[in-house]
C-alpha positions as a Python dict, from the first residue, in 0.01 Angstrom:
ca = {
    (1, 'X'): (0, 0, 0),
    (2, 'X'): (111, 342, -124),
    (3, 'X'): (-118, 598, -61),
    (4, 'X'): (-132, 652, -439),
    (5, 'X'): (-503, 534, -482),
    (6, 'X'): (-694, 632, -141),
    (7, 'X'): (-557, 345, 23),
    (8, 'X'): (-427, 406, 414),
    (9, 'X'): (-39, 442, 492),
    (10, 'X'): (-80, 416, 842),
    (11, 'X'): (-259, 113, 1039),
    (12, 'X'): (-231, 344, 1327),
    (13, 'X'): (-140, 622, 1504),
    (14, 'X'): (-87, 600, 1887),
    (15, 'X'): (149, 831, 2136),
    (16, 'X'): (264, 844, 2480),
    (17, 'X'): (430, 1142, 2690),
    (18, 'X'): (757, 1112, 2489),
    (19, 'X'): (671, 956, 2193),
    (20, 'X'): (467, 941, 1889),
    (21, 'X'): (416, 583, 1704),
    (22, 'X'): (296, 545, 1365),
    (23, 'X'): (226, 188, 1241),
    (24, 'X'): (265, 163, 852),
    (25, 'X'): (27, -45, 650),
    (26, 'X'): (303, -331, 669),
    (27, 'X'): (312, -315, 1007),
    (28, 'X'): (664, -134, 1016),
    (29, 'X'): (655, 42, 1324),
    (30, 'X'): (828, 458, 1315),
    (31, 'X'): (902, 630, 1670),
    (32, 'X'): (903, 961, 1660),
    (33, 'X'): (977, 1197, 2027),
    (34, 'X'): (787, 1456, 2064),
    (35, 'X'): (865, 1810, 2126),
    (36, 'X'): (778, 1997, 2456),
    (37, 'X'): (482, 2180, 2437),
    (38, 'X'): (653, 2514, 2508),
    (39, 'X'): (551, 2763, 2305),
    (40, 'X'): (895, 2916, 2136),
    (41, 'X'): (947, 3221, 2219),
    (42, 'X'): (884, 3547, 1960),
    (43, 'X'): (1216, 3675, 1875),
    (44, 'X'): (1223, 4029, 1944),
    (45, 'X'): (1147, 4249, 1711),
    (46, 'X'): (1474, 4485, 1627),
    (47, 'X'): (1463, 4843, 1785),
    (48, 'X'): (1392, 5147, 1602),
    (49, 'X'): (1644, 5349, 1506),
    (50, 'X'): (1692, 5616, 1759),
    (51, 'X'): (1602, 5889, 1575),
    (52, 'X'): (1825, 6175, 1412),
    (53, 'X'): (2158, 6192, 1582),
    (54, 'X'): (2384, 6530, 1566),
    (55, 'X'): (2693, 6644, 1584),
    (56, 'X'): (2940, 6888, 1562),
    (57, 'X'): (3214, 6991, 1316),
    (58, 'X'): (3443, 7243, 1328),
    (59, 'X'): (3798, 7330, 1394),
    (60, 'X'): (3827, 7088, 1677),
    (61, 'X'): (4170, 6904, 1786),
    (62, 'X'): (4212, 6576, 1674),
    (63, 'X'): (3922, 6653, 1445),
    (64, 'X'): (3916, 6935, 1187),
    (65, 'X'): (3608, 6893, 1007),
    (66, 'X'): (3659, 6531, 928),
    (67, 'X'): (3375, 6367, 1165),
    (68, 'X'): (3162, 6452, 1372),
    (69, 'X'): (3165, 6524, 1773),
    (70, 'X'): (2827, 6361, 1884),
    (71, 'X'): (2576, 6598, 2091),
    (72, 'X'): (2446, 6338, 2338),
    (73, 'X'): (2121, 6380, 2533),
    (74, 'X'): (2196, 6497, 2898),
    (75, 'X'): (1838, 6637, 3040),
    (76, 'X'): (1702, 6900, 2813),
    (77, 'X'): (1982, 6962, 2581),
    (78, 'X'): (2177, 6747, 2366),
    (79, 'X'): (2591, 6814, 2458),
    (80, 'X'): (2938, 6787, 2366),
    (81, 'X'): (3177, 6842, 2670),
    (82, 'X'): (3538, 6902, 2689),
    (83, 'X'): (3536, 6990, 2302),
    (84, 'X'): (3891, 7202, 2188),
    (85, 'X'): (3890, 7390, 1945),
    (86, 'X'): (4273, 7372, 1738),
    (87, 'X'): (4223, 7652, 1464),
    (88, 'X'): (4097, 7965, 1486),
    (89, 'X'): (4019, 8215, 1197),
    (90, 'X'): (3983, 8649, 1207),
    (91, 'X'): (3578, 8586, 1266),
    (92, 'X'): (3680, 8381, 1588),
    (93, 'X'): (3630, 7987, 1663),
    (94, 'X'): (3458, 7798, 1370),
    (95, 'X'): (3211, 7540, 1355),
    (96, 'X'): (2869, 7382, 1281),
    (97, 'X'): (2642, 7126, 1378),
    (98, 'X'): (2496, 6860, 1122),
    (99, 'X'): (2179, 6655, 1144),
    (100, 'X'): (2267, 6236, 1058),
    (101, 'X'): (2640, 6278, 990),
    (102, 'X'): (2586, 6431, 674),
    (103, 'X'): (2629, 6779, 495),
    (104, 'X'): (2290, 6737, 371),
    (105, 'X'): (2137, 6921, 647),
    (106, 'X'): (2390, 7082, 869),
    (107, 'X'): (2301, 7429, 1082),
    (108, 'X'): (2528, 7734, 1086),
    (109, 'X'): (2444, 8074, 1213),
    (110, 'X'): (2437, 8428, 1013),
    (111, 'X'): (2837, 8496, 998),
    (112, 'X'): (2836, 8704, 1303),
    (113, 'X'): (3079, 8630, 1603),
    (114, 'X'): (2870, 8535, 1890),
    (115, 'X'): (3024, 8565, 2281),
    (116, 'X'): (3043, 8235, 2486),
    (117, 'X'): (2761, 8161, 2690),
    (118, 'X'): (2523, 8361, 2429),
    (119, 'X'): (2223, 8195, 2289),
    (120, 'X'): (2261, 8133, 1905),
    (121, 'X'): (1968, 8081, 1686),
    (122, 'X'): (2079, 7842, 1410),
    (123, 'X'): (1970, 7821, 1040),
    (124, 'X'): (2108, 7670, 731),
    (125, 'X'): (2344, 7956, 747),
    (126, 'X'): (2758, 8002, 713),
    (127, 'X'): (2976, 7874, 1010),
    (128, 'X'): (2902, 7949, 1386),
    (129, 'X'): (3124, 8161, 1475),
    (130, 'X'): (3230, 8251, 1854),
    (131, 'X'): (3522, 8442, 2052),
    (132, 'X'): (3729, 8200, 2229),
    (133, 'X'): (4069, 8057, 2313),
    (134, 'X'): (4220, 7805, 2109),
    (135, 'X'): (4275, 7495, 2326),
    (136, 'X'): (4068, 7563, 2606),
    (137, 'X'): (3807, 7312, 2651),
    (138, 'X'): (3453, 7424, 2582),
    (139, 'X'): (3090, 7221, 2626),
    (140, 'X'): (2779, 7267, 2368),
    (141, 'X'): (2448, 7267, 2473),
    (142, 'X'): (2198, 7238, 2176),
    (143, 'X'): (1903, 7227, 2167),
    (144, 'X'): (1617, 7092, 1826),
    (145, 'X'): (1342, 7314, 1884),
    (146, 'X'): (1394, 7563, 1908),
    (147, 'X'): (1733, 7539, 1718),
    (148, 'X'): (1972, 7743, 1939),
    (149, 'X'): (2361, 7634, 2064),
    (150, 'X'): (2559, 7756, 2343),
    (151, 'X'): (2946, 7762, 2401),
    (152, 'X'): (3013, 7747, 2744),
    (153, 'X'): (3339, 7773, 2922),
    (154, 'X'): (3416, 7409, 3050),
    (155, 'X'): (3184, 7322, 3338),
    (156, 'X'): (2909, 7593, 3280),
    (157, 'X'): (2573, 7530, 3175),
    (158, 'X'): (2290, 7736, 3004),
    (159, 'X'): (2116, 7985, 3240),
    (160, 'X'): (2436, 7979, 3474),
    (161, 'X'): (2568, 8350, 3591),
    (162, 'X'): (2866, 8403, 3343),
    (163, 'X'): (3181, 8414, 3548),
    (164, 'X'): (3298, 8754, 3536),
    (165, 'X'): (3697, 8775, 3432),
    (166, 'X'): (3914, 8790, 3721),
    (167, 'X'): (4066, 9150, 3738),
    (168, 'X'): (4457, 9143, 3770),
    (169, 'X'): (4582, 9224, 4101),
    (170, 'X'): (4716, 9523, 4164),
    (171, 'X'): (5068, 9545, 4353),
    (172, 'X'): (5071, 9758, 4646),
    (173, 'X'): (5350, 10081, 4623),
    (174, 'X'): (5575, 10054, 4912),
    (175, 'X'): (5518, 10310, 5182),
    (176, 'X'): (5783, 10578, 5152),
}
């Protein structure tokens, strides 16, 4: 018996806890062990990407416009930290931030030379440019919406008091 014209395989089919048994028309006899009854589990389904990632580039050491400095989140802002800044050109401290890792959207200001701890607005514009010290390390604090960047002095934070320069000390004339 094959099958072929309606006719049964099987005698039977019988099982046990461990085992299924199927008894061909010829009486051959096939054990088979069963599987548990566990469900397998779903495989996870692979994460999201994150979203849009930024970063800076700029005149940076170890750096120089070749990738980018990643602006991580950190409460309300996404920020660089202990960033250094190797070049610096007659508009001041150079730099811009770009959306992905790629020039196709990156965010620059309107050419003017902004003071640290000022509030930028940033467009599609030219470079960011700020006054500051070549090799001093500076944080960012950026922010998407709206889309505004600080440069603070290393340690500061948006909304901080600015630290006032320290005035050079004056030597006292000996009493004559």
């Amino acid at each position: 018996t094959n099958g072929k014209d309606g006719d049964n395989l099987f005698q039977s089919v019988t099982w046990d806890e461990e085992y299924a048994y199927f008894t061909l028309s010829d009486g051959t006899v096939i054990t088979i062990p069963l599987s548990s009854t566990e469900v397998p589990e779903t495989p996870e389904t692979p994460e999201e990407p994150a979203g849009d990632t930024y970063g800076l580039m700029g005149d940076f050491e170890n750096n120089n416009w070749t990738t980018d400095i990643a602006l991580v989140a950190d409460g309300d802002y996404l920020v660089a930290q202990d960033v250094v800044f190797a070049n610096a050109n007659n508009e001041g401290l150079a730099f811009k931030v770009r959306k992905n890792a790629s020039w196709d959207v990156s965010y620059g200001a309107d050419g003017s030379t902004y003071d640290l701890h000022s509030e930028i607005a940033l467009t599609g514009g030219s470079n960011v440019f700020v006054n500051g010290e070549v090799g001093v390390k500076y944080d960012f604090y950026f922010t998407v919406e709206p889309m505004k960047i600080w440069v603070m002095t290393d340690g500061a934070k948006p909304g901080d008091a600015i630290p006032e320069p320290e005035e050079p000390e004056t030597p006292e004339e000996p009493a004559g």
